[in-house]
Every structure is written in C-alpha cells, then in structure tokens.
MIVEXTI-9909 format. One record per residue (C-alpha): residue number from 0; residue in three letters; x, y, z. Coordinates in pm, whole numbers, plus 32768, in hexadecimal, padded with zeros to 4 digits. Example, Ala and Ser with C-alpha at 12.3 -4.5 7.8 and 13.67 -1.06 7.14 Angstrom:
! residues 2
+-----+---------+------+------+------+
| num | residuo |    x |    y |    z |
+-----+---------+------+------+------+
|   0 |     ALA | 84CE | 7E3E | 830C |
|   1 |     SER | 8557 | 7F96 | 82CA |
+-----+---------+------+------+------+
This chain:
! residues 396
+-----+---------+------+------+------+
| num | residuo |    x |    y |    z |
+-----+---------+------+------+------+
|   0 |     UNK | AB37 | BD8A | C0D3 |
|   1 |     UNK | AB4A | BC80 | BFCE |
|   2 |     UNK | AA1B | BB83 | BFDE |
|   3 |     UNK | AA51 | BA17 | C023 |
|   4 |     UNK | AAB7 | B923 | BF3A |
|   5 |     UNK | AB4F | BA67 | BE50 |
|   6 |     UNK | ACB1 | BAA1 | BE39 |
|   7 |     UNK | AD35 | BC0C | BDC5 |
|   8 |     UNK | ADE0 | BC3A | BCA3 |
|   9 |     UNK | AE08 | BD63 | BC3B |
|  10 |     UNK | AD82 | BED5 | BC9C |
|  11 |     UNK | AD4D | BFE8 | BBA5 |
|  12 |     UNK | AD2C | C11B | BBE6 |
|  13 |     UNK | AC38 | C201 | BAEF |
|  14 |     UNK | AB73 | C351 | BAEA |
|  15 |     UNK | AA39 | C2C6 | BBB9 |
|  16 |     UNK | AB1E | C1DA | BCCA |
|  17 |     UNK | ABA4 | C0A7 | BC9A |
|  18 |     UNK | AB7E | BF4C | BC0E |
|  19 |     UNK | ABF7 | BE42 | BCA8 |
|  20 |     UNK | ABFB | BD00 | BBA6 |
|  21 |     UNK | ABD0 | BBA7 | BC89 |
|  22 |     UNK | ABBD | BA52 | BC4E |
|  23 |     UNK | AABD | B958 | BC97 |
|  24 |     UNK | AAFF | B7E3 | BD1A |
|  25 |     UNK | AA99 | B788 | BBDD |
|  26 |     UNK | AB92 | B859 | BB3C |
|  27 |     UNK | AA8C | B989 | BAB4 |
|  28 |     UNK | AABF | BACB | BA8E |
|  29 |     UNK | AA26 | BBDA | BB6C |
|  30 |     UNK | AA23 | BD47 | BB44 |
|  31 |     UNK | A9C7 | BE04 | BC77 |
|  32 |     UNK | A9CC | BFA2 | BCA0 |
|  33 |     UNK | AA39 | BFF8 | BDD6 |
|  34 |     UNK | A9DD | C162 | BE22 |
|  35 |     UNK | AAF4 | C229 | BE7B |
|  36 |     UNK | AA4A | C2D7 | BF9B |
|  37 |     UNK | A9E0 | C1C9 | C08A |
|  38 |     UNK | AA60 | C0AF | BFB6 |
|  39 |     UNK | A903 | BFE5 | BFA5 |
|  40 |     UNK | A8E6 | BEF9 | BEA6 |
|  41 |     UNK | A820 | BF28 | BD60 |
|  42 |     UNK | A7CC | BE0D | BC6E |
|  43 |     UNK | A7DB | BE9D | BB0B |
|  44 |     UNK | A692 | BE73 | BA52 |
|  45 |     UNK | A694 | BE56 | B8F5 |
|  46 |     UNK | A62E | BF5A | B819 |
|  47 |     UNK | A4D8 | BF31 | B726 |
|  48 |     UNK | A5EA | BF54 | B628 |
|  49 |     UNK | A6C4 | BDF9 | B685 |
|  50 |     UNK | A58F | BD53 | B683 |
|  51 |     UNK | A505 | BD8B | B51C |
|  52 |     UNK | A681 | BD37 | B4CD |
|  53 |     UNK | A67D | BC04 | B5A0 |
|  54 |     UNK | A53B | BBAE | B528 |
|  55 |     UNK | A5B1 | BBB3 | B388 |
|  56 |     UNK | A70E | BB27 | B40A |
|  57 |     UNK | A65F | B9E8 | B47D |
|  58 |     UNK | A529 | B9EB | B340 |
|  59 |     UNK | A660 | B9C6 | B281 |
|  60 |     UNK | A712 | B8DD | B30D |
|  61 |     UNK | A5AA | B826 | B307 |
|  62 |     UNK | A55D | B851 | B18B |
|  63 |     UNK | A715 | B7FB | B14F |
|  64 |     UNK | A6C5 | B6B8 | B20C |
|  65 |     UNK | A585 | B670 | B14A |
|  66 |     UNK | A61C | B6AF | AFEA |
|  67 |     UNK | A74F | B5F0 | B032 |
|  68 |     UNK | A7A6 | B4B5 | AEFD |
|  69 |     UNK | A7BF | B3B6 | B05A |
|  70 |     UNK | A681 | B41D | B0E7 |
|  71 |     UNK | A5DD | B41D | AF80 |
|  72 |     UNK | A68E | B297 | AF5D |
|  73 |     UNK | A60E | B254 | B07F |
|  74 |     UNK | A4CD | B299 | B060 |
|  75 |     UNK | A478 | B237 | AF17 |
|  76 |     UNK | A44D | B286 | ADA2 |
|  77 |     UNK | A2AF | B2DA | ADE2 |
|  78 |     UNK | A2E1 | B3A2 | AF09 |
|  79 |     UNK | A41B | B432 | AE37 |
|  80 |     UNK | A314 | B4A1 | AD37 |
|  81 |     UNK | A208 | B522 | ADFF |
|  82 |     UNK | A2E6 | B5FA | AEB7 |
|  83 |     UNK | A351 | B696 | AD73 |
|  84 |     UNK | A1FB | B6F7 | AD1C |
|  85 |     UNK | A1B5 | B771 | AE2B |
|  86 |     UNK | A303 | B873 | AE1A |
|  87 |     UNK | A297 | B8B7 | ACD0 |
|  88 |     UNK | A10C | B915 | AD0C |
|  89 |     UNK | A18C | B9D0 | AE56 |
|  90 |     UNK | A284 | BA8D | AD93 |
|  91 |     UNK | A182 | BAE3 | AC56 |
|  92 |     UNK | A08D | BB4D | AD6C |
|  93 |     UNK | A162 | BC3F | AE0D |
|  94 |     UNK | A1BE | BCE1 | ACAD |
|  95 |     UNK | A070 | BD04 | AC59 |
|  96 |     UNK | A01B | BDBE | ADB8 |
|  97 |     UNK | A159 | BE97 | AD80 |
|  98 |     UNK | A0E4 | BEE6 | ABE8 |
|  99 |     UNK | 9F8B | BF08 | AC30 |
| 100 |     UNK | 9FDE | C046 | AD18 |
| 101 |     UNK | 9F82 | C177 | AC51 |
| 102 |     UNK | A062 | C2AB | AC34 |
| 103 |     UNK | A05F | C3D1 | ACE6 |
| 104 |     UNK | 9FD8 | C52D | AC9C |
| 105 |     UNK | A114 | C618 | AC10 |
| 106 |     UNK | A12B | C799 | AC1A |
| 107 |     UNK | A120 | C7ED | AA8D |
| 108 |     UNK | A203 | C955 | AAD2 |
| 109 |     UNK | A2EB | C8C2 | AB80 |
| 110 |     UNK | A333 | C776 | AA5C |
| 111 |     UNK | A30D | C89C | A97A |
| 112 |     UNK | A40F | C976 | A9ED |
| 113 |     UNK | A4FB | C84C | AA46 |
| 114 |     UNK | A4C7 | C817 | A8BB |
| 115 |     UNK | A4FF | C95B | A851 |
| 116 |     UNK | A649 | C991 | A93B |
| 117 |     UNK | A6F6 | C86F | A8AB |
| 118 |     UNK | A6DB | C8BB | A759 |
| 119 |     UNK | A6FC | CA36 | A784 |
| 120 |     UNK | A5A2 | CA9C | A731 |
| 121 |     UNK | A4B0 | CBB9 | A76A |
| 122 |     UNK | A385 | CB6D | A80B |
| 123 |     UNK | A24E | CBFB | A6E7 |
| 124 |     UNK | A107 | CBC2 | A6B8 |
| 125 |     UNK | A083 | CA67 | A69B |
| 126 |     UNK | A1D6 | C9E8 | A717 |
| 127 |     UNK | A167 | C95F | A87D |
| 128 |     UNK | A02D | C8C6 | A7B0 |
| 129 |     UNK | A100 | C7F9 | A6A8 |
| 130 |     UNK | A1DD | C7AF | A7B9 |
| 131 |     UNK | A0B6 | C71B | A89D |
| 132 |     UNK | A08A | C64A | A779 |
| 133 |     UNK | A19F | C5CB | A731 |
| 134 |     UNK | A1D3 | C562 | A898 |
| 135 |     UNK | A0B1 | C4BD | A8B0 |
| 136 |     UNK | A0F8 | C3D5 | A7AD |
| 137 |     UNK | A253 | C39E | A83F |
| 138 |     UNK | A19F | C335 | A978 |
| 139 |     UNK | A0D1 | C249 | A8AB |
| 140 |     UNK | A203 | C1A0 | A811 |
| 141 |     UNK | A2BE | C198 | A92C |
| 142 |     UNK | A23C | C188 | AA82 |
| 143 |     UNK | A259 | C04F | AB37 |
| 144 |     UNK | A23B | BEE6 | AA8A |
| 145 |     UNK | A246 | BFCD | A93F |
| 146 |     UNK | A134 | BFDB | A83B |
| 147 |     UNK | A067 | BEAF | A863 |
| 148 |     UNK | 9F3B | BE8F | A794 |
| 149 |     UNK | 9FD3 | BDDF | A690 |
| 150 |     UNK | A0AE | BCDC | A72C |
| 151 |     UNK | A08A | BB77 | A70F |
| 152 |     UNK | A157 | BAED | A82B |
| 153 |     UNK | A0F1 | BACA | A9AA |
| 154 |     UNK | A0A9 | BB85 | AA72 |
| 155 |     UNK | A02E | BC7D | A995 |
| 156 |     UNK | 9F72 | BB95 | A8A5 |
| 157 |     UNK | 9E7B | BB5E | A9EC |
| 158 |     UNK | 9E6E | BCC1 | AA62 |
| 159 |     UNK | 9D5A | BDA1 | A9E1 |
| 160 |     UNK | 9D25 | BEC1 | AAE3 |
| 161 |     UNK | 9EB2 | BF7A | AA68 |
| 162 |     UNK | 9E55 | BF12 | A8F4 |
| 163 |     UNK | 9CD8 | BFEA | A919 |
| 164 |     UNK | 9D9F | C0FC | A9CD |
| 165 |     UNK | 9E6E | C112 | A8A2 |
| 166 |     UNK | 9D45 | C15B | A7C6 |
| 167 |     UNK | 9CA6 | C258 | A854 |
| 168 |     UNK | 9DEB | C308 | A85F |
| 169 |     UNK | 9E48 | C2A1 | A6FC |
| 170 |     UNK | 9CDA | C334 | A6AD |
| 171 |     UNK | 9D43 | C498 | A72D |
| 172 |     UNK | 9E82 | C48B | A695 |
| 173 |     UNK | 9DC5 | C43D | A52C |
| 174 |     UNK | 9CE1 | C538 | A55A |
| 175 |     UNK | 9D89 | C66E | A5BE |
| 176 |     UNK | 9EDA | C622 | A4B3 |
| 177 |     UNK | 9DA7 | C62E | A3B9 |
| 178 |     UNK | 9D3E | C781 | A439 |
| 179 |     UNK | 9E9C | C801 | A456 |
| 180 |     UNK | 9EC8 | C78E | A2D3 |
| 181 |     UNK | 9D9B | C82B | A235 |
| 182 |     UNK | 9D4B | C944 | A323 |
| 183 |     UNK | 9E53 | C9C3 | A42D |
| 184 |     UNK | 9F74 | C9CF | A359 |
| 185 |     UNK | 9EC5 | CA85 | A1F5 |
| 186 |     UNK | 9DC6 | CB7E | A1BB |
| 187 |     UNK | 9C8A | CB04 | A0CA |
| 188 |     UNK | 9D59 | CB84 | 9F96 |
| 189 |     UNK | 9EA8 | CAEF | 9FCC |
| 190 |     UNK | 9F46 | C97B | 9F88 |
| 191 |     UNK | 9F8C | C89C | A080 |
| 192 |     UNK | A0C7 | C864 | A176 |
| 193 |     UNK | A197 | C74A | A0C0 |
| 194 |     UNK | A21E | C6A9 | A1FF |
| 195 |     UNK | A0CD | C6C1 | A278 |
| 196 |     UNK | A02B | C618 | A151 |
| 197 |     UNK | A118 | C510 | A173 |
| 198 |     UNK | A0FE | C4EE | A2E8 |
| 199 |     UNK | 9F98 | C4C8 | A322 |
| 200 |     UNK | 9F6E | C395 | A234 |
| 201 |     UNK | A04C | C2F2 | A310 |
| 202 |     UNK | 9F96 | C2F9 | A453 |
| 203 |     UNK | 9E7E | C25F | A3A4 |
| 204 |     UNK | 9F48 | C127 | A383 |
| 205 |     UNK | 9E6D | BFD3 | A3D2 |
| 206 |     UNK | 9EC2 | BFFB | A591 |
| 207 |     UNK | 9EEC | BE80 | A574 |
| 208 |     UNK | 9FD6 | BE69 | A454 |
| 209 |     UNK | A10D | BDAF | A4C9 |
| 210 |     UNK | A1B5 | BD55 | A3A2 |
| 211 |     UNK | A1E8 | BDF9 | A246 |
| 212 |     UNK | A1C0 | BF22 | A2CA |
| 213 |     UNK | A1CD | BF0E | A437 |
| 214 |     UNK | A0ED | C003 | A4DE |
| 215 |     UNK | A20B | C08B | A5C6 |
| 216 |     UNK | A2E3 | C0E7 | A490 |
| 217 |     UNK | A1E4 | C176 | A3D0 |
| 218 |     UNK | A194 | C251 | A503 |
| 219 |     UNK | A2F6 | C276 | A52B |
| 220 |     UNK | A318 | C32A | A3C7 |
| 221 |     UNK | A1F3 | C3FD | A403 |
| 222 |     UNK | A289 | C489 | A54D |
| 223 |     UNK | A3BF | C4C9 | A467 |
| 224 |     UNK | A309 | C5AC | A384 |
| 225 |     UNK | A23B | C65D | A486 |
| 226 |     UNK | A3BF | C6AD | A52F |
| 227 |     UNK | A417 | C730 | A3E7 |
| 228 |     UNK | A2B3 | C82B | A3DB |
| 229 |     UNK | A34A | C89B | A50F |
| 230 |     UNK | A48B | C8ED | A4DC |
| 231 |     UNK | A3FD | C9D2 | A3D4 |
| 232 |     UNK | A2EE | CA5B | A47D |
| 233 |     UNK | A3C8 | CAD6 | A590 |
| 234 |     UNK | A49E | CB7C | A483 |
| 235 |     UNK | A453 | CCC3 | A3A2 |
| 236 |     UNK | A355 | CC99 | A284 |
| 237 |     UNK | A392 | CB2B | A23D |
| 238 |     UNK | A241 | CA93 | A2EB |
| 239 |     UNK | A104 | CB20 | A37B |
| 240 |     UNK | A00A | CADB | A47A |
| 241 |     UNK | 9EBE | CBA8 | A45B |
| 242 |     UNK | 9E49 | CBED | A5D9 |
| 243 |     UNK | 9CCD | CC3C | A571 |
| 244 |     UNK | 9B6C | CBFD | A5CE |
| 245 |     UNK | 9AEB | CB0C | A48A |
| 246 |     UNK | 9C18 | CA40 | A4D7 |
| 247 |     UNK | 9C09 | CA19 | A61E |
| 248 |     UNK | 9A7C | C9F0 | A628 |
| 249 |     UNK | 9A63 | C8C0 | A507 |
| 250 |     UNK | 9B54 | C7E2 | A5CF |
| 251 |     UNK | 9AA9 | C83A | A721 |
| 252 |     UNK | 994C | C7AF | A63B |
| 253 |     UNK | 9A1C | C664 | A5FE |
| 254 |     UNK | 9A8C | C64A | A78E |
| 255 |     UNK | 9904 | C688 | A7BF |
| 256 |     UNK | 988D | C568 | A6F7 |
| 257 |     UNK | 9995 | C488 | A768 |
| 258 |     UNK | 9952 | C4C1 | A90C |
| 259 |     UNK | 97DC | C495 | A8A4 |
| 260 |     UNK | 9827 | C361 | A82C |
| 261 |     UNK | 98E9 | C2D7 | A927 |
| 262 |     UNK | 97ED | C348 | AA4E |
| 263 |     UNK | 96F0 | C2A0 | A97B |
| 264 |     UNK | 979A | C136 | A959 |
| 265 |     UNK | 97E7 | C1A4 | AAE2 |
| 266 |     UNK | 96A1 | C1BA | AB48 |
| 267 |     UNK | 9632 | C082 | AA96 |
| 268 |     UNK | 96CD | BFC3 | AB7E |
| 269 |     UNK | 95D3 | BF56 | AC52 |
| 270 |     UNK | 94B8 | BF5F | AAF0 |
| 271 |     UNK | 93CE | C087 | AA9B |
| 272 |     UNK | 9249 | C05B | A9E9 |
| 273 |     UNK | 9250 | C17E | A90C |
| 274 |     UNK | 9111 | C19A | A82F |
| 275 |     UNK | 9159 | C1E3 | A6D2 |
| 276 |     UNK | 90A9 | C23A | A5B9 |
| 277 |     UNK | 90B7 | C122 | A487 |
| 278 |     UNK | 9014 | C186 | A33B |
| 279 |     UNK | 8F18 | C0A0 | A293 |
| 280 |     UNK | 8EAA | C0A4 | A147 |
| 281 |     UNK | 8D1C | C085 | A140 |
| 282 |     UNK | 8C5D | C06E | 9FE3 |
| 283 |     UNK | 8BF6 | C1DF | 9FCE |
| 284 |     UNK | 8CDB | C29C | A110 |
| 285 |     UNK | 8E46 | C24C | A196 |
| 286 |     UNK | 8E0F | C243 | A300 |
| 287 |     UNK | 8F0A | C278 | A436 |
| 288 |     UNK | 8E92 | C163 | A532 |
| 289 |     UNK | 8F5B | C17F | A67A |
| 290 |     UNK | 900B | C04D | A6D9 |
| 291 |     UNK | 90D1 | BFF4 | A83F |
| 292 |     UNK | 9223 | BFB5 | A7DE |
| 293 |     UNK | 9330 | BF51 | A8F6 |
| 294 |     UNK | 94A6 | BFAF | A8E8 |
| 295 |     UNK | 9580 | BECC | A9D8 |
| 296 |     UNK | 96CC | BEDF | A9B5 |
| 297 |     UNK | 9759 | BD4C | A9C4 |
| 298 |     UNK | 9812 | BCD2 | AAD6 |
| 299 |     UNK | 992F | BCB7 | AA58 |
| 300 |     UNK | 9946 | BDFC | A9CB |
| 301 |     UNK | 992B | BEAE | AB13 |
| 302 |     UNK | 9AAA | BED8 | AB8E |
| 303 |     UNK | 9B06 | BF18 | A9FD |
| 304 |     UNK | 9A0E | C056 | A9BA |
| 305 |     UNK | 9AA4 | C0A4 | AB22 |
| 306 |     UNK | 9C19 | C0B4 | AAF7 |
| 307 |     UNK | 9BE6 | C167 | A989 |
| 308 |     UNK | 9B1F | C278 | AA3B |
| 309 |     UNK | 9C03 | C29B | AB54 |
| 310 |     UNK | 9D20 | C2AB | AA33 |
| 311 |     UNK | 9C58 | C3C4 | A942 |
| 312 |     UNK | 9C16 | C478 | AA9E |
| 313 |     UNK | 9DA0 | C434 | AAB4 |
| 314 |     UNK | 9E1B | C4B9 | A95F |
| 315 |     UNK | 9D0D | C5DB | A992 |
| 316 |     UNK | 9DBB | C643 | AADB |
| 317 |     UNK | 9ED2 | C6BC | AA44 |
| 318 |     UNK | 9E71 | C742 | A8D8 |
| 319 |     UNK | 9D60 | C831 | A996 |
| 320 |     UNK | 9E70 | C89D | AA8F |
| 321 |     UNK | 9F42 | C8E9 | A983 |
| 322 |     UNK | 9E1D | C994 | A89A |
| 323 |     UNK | 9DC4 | CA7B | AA06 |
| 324 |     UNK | 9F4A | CB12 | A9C4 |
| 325 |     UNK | 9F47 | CB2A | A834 |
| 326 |     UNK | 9DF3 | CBC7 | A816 |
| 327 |     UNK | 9E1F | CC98 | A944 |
| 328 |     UNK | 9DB6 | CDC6 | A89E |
| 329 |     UNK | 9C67 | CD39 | A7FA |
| 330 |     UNK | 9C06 | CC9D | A90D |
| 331 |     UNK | 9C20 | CDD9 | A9F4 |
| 332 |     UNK | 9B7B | CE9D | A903 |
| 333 |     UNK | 9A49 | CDAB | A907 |
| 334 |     UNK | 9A52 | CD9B | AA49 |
| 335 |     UNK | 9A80 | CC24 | AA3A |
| 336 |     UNK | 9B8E | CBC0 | AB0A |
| 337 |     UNK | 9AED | CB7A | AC20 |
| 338 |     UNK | 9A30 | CA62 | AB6E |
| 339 |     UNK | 9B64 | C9DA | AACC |
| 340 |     UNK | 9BF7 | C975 | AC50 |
| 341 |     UNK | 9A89 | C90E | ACCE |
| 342 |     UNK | 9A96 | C82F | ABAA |
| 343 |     UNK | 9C0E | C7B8 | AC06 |
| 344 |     UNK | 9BA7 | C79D | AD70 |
| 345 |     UNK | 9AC4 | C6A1 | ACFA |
| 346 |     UNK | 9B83 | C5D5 | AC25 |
| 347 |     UNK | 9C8E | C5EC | AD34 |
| 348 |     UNK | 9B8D | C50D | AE3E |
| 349 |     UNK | 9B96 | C419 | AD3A |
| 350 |     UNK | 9CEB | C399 | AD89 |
| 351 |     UNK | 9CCD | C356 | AED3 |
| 352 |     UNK | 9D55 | C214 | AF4D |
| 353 |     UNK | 9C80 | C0B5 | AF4E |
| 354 |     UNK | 9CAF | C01A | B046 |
| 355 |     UNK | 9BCD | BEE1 | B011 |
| 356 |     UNK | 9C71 | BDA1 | AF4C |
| 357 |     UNK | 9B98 | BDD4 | AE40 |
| 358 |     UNK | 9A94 | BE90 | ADC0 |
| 359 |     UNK | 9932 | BEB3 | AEA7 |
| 360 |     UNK | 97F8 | BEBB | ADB2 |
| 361 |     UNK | 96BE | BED1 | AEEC |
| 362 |     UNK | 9583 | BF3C | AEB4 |
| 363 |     UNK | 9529 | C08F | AED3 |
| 364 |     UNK | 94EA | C09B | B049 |
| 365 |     UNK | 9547 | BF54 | B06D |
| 366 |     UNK | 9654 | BE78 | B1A1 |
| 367 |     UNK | 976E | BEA6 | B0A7 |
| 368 |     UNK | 9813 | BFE0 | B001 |
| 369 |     UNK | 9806 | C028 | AE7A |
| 370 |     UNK | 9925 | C0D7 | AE1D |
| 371 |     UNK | 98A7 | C10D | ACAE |
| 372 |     UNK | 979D | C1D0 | AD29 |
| 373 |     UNK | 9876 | C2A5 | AE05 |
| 374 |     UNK | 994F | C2C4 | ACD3 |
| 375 |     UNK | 9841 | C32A | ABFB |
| 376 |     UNK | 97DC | C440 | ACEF |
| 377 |     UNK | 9926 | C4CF | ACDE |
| 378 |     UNK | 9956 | C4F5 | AB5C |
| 379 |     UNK | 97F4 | C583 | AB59 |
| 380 |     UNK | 9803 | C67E | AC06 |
| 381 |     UNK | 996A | C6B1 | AB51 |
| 382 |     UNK | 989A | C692 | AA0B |
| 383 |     UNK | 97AF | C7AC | AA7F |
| 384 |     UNK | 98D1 | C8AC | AAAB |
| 385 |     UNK | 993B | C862 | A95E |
| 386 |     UNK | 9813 | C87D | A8D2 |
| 387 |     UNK | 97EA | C9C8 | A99C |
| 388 |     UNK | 992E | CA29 | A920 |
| 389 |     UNK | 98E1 | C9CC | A799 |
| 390 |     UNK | 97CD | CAB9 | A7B0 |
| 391 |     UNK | 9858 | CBD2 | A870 |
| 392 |     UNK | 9967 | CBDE | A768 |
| 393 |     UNK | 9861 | CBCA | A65C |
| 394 |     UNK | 976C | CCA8 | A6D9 |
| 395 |     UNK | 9822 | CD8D | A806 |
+-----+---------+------+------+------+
C-alpha cells in the first residue's frame, strides 16, 4: 500500500525484499524496504558510517564556504587576517601533537633478521646488538616530525618535550658506540675498529647543530660506518665482537650511573633537605660542619628531566633486549637473566601512555598527581637490578 501523498516509482527487487523508491509532494526522494514476506514497510536508517561521512561532507562544505576570496572580500581585510592566524596556529598545534607522540617499542630479532635477509647475511654474535643500535638511531632521525632538537622554524622551535626525548636517547646511543669501540669489538691488546673509531665521534656531534654540520648528517655518516662494521662482522674474520663479562659489566656501570642520575633529578621534583657535610678551615683543625642543603628541581625543568628519562628508559629498552640475546651464554652461566628482564620489565612501565595535557608535579600525597615521582620510582628500582646485575657479573 503506498502512503498518501507518495507516488511509486520504481520497485527493486534485492536479496533482503524490495525497495520501492517514491516521491514526495515536494519532489524528495524516499527509500522504503518493503519486506518480501508480508510486505510491511521499513524506513532505512542510516548507518554510523553515512553519518561520520555526512558529518565531514558538510564540515567541508563549511570550511570551502569560509575560505572562499568572496566571503574573505566580504568580510574584510582584518577579519581576512585573523582568520589566517588562526589556520596557521591551528595547523602548527596539530603538528606539534602529532610530533610530540613518541615511538613505539620494536622487536630487535625480528629488525635484525629483516637486516640480515636483505643483504644475505648470517646472523653472529653481536649482530642483533649492532643492529639494535643502529635502529635506534634510525628511529631518532626519522620518526615522525624528524629530528628536532636543532631546528629553528615553528613548530619545532617551541617544542621541548620531542627535543629532551631525543637526548636521552642520543645519550644511550653515545654511550654504548663508545663501549662497542674500545671494549666489545677488541681485546685489551689489540687496535681499534676503524669504522668504529670514525663512527663514534660522530654521534657526539653538538644535538643542536643545524648548520655546518647538521646534526642529522653527522648522525647520518655515523650510522653509515656502523652498517659497514656490520657487514663485516657478519662475514668470516673481517670484524669481531667479544661477548664477555668485563665488557659487558663496564657499560652496565655507565647505565648505573646514568638511571641514578635521572631518578635523582626525578625525585627532586617536589625539593629534598639533604644535610651535607661542608669542610671548614679552623686555625689549628679542618672541620666537617653539617649544613641543610635543599635540591629542587625548577619548574620549568620538570617536563624536560621527564621526557629525557622516559627517552634513556626508551633507548635502554631495546639495547638490553638485544644484550639478553648476544650474551645469552654469560648471562645463563651467572645466573643473571632473570635480572636482565626484571630490569626490562621496569623500564618497560616507563612508557606507558600520559594521558594528562601536561606534566602533573603534586606534592607527595598531595590533590594532584606527580608524574616525576612515579617516574623516578620506576628507573629506581630499574637502577637496582642493574646494579644487582653489575655485581652478580662481578662477583657471581
């Protein structure tokens, strides 16, 4: 039965009835299912679907109508120009949200034996670790928005949480190419890799360099050289890597001092009274007189020591991962691997997701949260493992 004031155009048949397609007195369009069985009529609802694509279709049509030269004419050359900035400060905003995000956790054997399928290569010792490396630094150079701590144009030039994530990688990166120059790839007795020689200078370019050299090209060439190291490490007698304790344990001392440091300028957050002993020079005795000293770190500091310890934790991730499959052997034979994923565990929690605009810094059991002291808890207890871990291998 068609309903009044509808006229029937056309009925079409399909695999759940029939539509019948009417007309309106206004001359609209209406799509009815009729059920094949007792012919009822069923209004078709539109999907969630059609209405996020209505919804854009007409935003569009909005924002086409807004930009238009007539409607700019019409409105004016100061309206004209306040519109613009406010396109322009929209747009740098949202580019900063996207480059801000940090990068996700990657499995190191699985980049490693992508790498070593595509250029034909046997998987050796210290392969997956030099891989790790290198991959890291790719990540550095090339995750979203780029490198950024050393450009000079918007929105970049007013971002600093990316730019501190970028150095505490680039402070793991430093570090372990200097161990993997002077102690995993030679014994005590022998010279030096040349590629590594030449690659490790290169990390320790000035992060904010932008010009003459740039920092991204100087990294560039050092990622070049450490490519070249392993190419020959993976073939016959050409390059080494030395899986032993001493090695392993002097750059597990540097990680130490580094996560101390960082859960110290953590915890400082919300200021500490240490007392410290101050020498004084009397006429006859030097005396130690003990003296309240208080360690705050300032304001607006908080979010920077922040992002570089959630970037070291980063960087760490992935060279310990890598270190648990190199040094397999040593490990199990001290008994130490257990430690090594407690301690990954931890820096793992360190990643999770922020979900507050910026950067809580409460009291202790204060209203508000302080996510540097949270923070700071993590890479402790990280920090103990390692330390655990430098001694086991030292002592065990």
């Amino acid at each position: 039965m068609t309903p009044k004031g509808l006229g029937i155009f056309k009925v079409v048949p399909t695999p759940r009835g029939y539509i019948r397609i009417a007309t309106d007195s206004i001359g609209g369009i209406q799509l009815t299912i009729l059920n094949s069985q007792f012919m009822t009529d069923k209004p078709i609802q539109p999907s969630l679907l059609q209405k996020i694509l209505s919804f854009f279709e007409s935003l569009w049509k909005h924002l086409l109508a807004l930009y238009h030269p007539q409607n700019l004419k019409r409105q004016g050359l100061i309206w004209s120009i306040e519109l613009l900035v406010v396109t322009v400060l929209i747009l740098m905003f949202s580019f900063g949200m996207w480059w801000t995000r940090a990068p996700s956790v990657f499995d190191v054997q699985a980049v490693a034996q992508q790498r070593a399928e595509r250029h034909n290569e046997k998987i050796v010792a210290g392969y997956i670790t030099t891989s790790t490396l290198i991959e890291v630094i790719n990540i550095l150079l090339n995750k979203s928005g780029g490198y950024l701590s050393n450009d000079i144009m918007s929105p970049s030039l007013f971002m600093d949480d990316m730019p501190n994530w970028e150095w505490g990688v680039l402070q793991q990166v430093r570090e372990f190419s200097k161990a993997l120059r002077n102690d995993m790839s030679r014994s005590r007795n022998q010279s030096e890799d040349a590629d590594l020689a030449k690659a490790e200078p290169k990390f320790n370019t000035d992060n904010k360099s932008w010009f003459w050299p740039a920092s991204e090209n100087a990294y560039q060439e050092g990622i070049d050289l450490l490519e070249k190291y392993l190419h020959r490490l993976a073939a016959p007698d050409t390059a080494q890597f030395l899986v032993s304790v001493n090695n392993l344990r002097d750059w597990l001392g540097d990680v130490s001092k580094r996560l101390g440091s960082l859960s110290h300028r953590l915890s400082t957050s919300v200021g500490q009274k240490r007392i410290t002993p101050i020498a004084r020079n009397d006429t006859n005795t030097e005396q130690l007189t003990p003296a309240s000293i208080e360690n705050k770190t300032s304001w607006t500091k908080i979010d920077d020591v922040f992002y570089e310890a959630r970037g070291t934790s980063w960087a760490l991730i992935h060279l310990l991962r890598a270190i648990e499959i190199d040094f397999k052997d040593v490990l199990e034979k001290k008994h130490a691997t257990i430690i090594l994923r407690q301690v990954i565990r931890e820096l793992e929690t360190t990643q999770k997701a922020v979900w507050s605009p910026m950067i809580l810094n409460g009291s202790e059991f204060g209203l508000f949260a302080n996510h540097s002291l949270v923070l700071s808890s993590y890479i402790s207890r990280a920090n103990m493992g390692i330390i655990e871990l430098h001694n086991l291998l030292e002592n065990g």
